[in-house]
N, C-alpha and C positions, 0 to 999 in steps of 0.2 A: 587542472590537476586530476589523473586518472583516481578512480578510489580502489581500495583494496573489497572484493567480497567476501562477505563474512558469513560462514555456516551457523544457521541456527537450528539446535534441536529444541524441541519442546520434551521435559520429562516430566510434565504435571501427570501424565497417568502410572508413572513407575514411583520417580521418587515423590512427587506431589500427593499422592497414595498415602505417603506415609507420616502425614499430617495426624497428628491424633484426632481418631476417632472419625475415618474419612475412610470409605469403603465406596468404592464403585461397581456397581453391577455389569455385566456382558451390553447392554444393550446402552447403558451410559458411557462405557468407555466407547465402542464404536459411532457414537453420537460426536463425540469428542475428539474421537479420533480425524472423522470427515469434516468435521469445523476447520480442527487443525491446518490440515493438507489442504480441504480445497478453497477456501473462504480465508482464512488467516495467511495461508500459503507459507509455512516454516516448510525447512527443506529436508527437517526428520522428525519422530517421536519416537520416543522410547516410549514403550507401554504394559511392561510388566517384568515381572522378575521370574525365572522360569524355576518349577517346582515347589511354588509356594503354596496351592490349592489347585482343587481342581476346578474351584468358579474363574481363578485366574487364566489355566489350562482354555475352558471354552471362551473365554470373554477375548483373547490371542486367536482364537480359532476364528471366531466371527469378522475380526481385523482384519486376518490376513484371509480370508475369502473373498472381504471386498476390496481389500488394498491387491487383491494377486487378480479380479476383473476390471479394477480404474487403473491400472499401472503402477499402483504404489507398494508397492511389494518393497522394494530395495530403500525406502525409504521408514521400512518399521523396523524400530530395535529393541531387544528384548536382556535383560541382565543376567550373564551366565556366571558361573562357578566352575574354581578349578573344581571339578569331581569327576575326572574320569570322561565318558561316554554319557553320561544321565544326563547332563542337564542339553549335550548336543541330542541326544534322542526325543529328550522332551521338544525341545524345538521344531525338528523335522516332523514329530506326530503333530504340531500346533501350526505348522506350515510358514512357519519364519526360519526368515534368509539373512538377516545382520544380527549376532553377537556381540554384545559388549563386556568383554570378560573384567570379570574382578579381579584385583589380584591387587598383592599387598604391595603397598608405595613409600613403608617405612620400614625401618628396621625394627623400632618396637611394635608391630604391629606383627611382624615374621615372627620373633623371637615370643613374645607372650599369646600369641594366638594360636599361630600353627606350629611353634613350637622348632621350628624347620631351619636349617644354614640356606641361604640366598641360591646355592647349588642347586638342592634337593626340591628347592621351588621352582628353580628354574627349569627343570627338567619336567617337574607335572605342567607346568606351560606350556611349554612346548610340545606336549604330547596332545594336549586338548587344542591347540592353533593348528597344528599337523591335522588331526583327525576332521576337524572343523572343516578344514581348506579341500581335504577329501570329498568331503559330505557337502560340497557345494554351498557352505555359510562362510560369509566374509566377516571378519575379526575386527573388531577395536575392543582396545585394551584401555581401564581403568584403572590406575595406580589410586588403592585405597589408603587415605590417609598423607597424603602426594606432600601437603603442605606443612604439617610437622613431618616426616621426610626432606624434604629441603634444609626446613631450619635445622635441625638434630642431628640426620644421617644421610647428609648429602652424597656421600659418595656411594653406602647403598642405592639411592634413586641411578645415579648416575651407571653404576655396575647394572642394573634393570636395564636400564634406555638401550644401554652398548646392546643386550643381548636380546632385546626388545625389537631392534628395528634392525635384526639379523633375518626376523622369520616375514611372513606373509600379514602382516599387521594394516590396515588401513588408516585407523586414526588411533592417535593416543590422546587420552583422557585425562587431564590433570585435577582431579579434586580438592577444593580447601574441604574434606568432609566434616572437620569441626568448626567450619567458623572462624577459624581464628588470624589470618592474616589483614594485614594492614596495606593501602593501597600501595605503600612504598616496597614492601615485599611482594606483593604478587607482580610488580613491574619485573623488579629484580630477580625474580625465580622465574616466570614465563620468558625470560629475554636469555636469561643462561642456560636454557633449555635449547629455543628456538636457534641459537647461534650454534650450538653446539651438533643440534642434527638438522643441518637445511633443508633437506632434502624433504623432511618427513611432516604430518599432517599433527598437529598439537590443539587442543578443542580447553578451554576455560570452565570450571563448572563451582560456581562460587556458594556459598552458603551466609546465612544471616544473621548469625549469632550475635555479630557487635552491631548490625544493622550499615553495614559497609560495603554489600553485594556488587551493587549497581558502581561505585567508587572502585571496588576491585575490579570488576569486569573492565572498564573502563581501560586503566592500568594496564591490564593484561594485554589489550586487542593493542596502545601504543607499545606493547612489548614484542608483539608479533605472532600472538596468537593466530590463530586459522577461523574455528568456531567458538560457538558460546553453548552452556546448556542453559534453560531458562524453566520458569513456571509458572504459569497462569496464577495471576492474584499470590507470585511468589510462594505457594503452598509449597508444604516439605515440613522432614522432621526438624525439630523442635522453633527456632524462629524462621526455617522456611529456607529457601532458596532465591534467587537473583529474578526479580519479576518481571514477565515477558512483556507488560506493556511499558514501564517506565524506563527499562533498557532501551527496547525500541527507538520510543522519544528520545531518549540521550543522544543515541548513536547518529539522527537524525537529523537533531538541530544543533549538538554542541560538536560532534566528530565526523564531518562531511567526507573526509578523509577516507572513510565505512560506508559499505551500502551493503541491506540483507535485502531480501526478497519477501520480506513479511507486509502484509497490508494491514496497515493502521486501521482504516475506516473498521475493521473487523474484529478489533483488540477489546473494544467496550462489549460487545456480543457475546465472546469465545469466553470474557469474564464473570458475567453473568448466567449465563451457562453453568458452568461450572462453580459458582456460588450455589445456585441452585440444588445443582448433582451432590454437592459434598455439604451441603448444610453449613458450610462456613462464610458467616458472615464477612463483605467486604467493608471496612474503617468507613466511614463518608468521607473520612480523608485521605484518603487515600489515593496518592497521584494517579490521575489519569481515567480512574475507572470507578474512581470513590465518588460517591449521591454526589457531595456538596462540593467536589474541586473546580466546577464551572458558574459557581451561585457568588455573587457577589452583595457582603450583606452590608457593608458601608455605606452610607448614602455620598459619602464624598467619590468612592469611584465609581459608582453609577453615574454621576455628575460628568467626572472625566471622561468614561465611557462613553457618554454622549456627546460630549464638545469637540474630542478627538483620538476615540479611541485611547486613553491615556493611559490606562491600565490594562491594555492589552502587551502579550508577548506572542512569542512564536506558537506557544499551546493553544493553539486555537480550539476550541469543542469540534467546530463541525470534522476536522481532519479524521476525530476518532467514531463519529458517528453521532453526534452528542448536541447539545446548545448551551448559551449562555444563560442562567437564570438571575435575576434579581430579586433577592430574600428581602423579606418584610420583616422587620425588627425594630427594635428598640433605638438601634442606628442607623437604618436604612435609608432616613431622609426623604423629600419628598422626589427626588431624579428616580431613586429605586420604585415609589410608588408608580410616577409617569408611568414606568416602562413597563410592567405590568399590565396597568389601566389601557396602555396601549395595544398589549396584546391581547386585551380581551374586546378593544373595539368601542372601550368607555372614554368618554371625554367628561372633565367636572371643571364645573370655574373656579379659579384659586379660592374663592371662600370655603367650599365644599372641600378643596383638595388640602385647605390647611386643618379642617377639622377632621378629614380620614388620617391624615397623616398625626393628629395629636391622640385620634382612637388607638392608632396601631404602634405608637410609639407606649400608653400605659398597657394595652393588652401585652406587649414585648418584653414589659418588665415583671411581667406573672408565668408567661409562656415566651418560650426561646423565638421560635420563628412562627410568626404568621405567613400561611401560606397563598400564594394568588388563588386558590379555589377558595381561600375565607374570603378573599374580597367582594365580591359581588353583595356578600351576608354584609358586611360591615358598615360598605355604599347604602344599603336597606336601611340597616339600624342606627345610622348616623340622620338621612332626611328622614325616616320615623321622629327622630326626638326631636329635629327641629319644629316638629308642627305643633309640640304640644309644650305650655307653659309650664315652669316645672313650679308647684305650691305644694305639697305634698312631697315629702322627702320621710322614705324608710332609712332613720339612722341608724339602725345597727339589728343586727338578729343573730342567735345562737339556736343552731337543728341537732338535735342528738337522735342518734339511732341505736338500741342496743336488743341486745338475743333474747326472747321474750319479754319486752318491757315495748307500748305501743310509743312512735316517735313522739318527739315535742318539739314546742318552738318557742320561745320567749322572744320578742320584737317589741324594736321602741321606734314610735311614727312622732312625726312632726308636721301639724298642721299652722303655718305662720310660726309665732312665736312658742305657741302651746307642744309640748311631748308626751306622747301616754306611752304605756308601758303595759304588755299582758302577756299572760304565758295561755297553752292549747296542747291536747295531746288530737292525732290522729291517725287516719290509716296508712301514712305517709309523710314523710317530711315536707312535702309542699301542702296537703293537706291539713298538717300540724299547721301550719304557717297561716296558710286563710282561715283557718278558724280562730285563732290568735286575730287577726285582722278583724274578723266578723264581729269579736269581745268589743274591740275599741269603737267600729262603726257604730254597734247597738247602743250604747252610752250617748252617742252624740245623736241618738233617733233614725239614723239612715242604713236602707238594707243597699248589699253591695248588689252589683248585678249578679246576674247566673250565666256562669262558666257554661258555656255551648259545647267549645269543641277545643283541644288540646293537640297541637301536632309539633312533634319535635323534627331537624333536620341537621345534618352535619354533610360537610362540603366531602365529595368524594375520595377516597382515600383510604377508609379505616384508619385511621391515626387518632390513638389511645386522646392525644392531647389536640385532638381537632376542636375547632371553635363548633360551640351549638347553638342554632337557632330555634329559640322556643315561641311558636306564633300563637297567642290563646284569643278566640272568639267568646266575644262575651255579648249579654244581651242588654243593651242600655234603651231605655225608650221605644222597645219594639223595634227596635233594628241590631242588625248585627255588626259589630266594628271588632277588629280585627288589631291586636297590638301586637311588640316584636319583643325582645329582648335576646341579645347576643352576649355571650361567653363562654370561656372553657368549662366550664360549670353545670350542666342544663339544672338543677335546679334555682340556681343564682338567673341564669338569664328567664326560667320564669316569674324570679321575683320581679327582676327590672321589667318586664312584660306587665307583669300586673301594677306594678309602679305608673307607669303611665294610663292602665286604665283607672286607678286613680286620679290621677293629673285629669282626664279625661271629663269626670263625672266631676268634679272642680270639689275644693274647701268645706267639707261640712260646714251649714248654719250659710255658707254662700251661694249665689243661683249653679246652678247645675247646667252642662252643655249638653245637648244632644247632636252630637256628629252627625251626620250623615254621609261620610267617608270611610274606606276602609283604608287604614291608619298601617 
């Protein structure tokens, strides 16, 4: 089956722009721009709205200096206004060659806006397409508001088209610009269009209002659209526009039928990018380009994964640039753990691998995902506690910290069957804490050792809720031994740290160990 090709423009720098609170600079946009065209490969952008600013003004100028030395001149577009000569001058001074004129696509949109009979519009149209056509800029036209126009005042759209694709026009623009069509109508209105002028070039340009872009698009291209307008991470005024990567995918794997000239491997990149430029956050869920759409945190299809691929589909990661991960949770299972363990090169005998996987299933139920850079910490502090016999259990402690008041700690220890119970103020909460500790020790006649050296670490990342390893040397017997304690916590995991140099030094009133390992 031959396929039909399908024009894609990119308008994340015009209408993407209009994202609240999303300003791009001169030197972003042409950043952006070159992604596009040379790496991404869409086969146009629109990239600014002419007479908006004069940062807009140079930020056009920069584009079209390097888009008029790599050849891409004919492929920048820029959004004009019926006004006369101004907005075509503005152009010519900014060095852009394609216009995409706006111009009303409904009747209420004539009537309460410009106030004008479809005549008297028609006539400033054609006067800015004529001067245009002059001045050596080629025209596509934007019927604003295209989609209630259909529904409402079809036969205005229809009286447009007739006088529309009388002049020197290139492509016509059809807009949902509120959002508000439904997949069954945007079939039905791009198909009673396209029948109606064969001859002429018809472009899809969907918005996300009800969250149905990509379902419209869809619709449109079996109705016999020509192109699509799209945007990066779907940006655009208020819920965005039709998103250039998950379209893609669609067009790809569900509609063979279609082929654009965009490169995938390039889609996760040109997204990232542009999260950066514009300070907007991408969803982690977000198809295609979202952190976590390739992490699989089940442990049962980490299982399948490995038996037979079983929970794979056509989305593959690597297509967009990307890999498969398997998340550490609460559900994760031990297949998810393997696969990890595997990628770092760790092999553990099922005993070892049933008690990491019983650590990281309770760390799961306090903190969402443990990540594979906590593992290594985890492996540590899991064969840490197996060496040492646990007699000494800190059953419970309460640490207050308040604004001029120094911290405190009240801890209850249990030594065998015996509990004590003491409170401590200090210069810190963990400090609070050992001195509380210190209380209980002195009663029973035993000094604790001395705290040597204190070092805290957390797995790479910066992640607010990263697991902390707290390793504290202490001095028992004239040697130095070395304990661990792991959790979201760092003062908890220097409790559990000091927990086992308890265990270490054994049971008051019982003989005492001295290691000679570091633990």
């Amino acid at each position: 089956m031959t396929s039909r090709y399908i024009e894609i423009m990119d308008t994340t720098l015009r209408d993407g722009e209009q994202t609240s609170g999303v300003s791009f600079s001169a030197s972003e946009k042409l950043t952006i721009a070159q992604v596009l065209l040379q790496e991404v490969k869409v086969d146009r952008i629109e990239v600014a709205s002419a007479r908006v600013s004069e940062g807009e003004f140079q930020a056009v100028k920069k584009i079209t200096s390097w888009a008029s030395e790599n050849g891409f001149l004919d492929k920048i577009e820029v959004l004009t206004f019926v006004d006369g000569t101004a907005s075509i001058q503005w152009m010519l001074d900014a060095g852009a060659r394609v216009m995409n004129l706006l111009t009303k696509g409904s009747l209420n949109h004539l009537k309460h806006q410009l106030k004008k009979t479809p005549g008297e519009h028609f006539e400033d149209i054609r006067s800015v397409i004529e001067q245009a056509d002059a001045s050596g800029i080629a025209c596509n036209v934007y019927l604003e508001d295209w989609s209630n126009g259909m529904r409402n005042s079809p036969e205005y759209v229809y009286q447009s088209l007739d006088f529309l694709t009388t002049l020197p026009v290139k492509r016509i623009l059809l807009p949902d610009t509120l959002g508000i069509l439904t997949p069954s109508e945007s079939y039905a209105f791009v198909k009673s269009v396209v029948e109606r002028y064969p001859q002429h070039h018809f472009e899809f340009h969907a918005h996300n209002d009800y969250d149905l872009s990509v379902a419209n698009v869809m619709e449109a291209l079996r109705a016999g659209a020509h192109g699509l307008h799209l945007t990066v991470n779907g940006m655009g005024e208020r819920t965005g526009n039709a998103p250039l990567a998950s379209t893609i995918a669609v067009l790809n794997d569900l509609m063979p039928e279609f082929r654009t000239s965009v490169n995938e491997r390039s889609l996760y990149t040109v997204s990232k990018l542009v999260e950066t430029f514009s300070g907007i956050r991408i969803p982690a869920n977000k198809p295609i380009v979202g952190e976590s759409v390739f992490t699989q945190t089940a442990g049962i299809h980490a299982d399948g994964d490995k038996k037979n691929n079983l929970y794979f589909s056509k989305l593959m990661p690597e297509r967009f640039g990307r890999q498969r991960l398997y998340a550490l949770g609460k559900t994760s299972g031990k297949a998810n753990i393997e696969n990890n363990l595997r990628d770092l090169g760790i092999t553990l005998s099922d005993a070892d691998l049933k008690k990491v996987t019983q650590r990281i299933i309770e760390l799961g139920d306090r903190k969402e995902v443990v990540t594979p850079d906590d593992l290594p910490y985890i492996i540590s502090d899991i064969l840490d506690s197996d060496t040492i016999e646990e007699k000494v259990v800190i059953v419970n402690y309460v640490l207050t910290h308040s604004k001029n008041l120094k911290p405190s700690a009240t801890l209850q220890i249990q030594f065998g069957e015996e509990v004590f119970e003491e409170n401590a103020q200090g210069d810190g909460q963990y400090d609070a804490f050992m001195n509380a500790l210190k209380k209980i020790y002195i009663k029973k006649g035993i000094s604790l050792p001395m705290l040597t050296d204190y070092t805290v670490r957390i797995p790479p990342g910066g992640k607010t809720d990263a697991l902390c390893e707290t390793i504290i040397t202490w001095e028992i017997n004239g040697k130095e031994v070395k304990t661990r304690g792991l959790d979201s916590d760092q003062t908890f995991s220097a409790i559990m740290a000091t927990q086992k140099m308890l265990n270490l030094i054994g049971v008051p009133d019982q003989p005492k160990l001295a290691p000679e390992i570091l633990l």
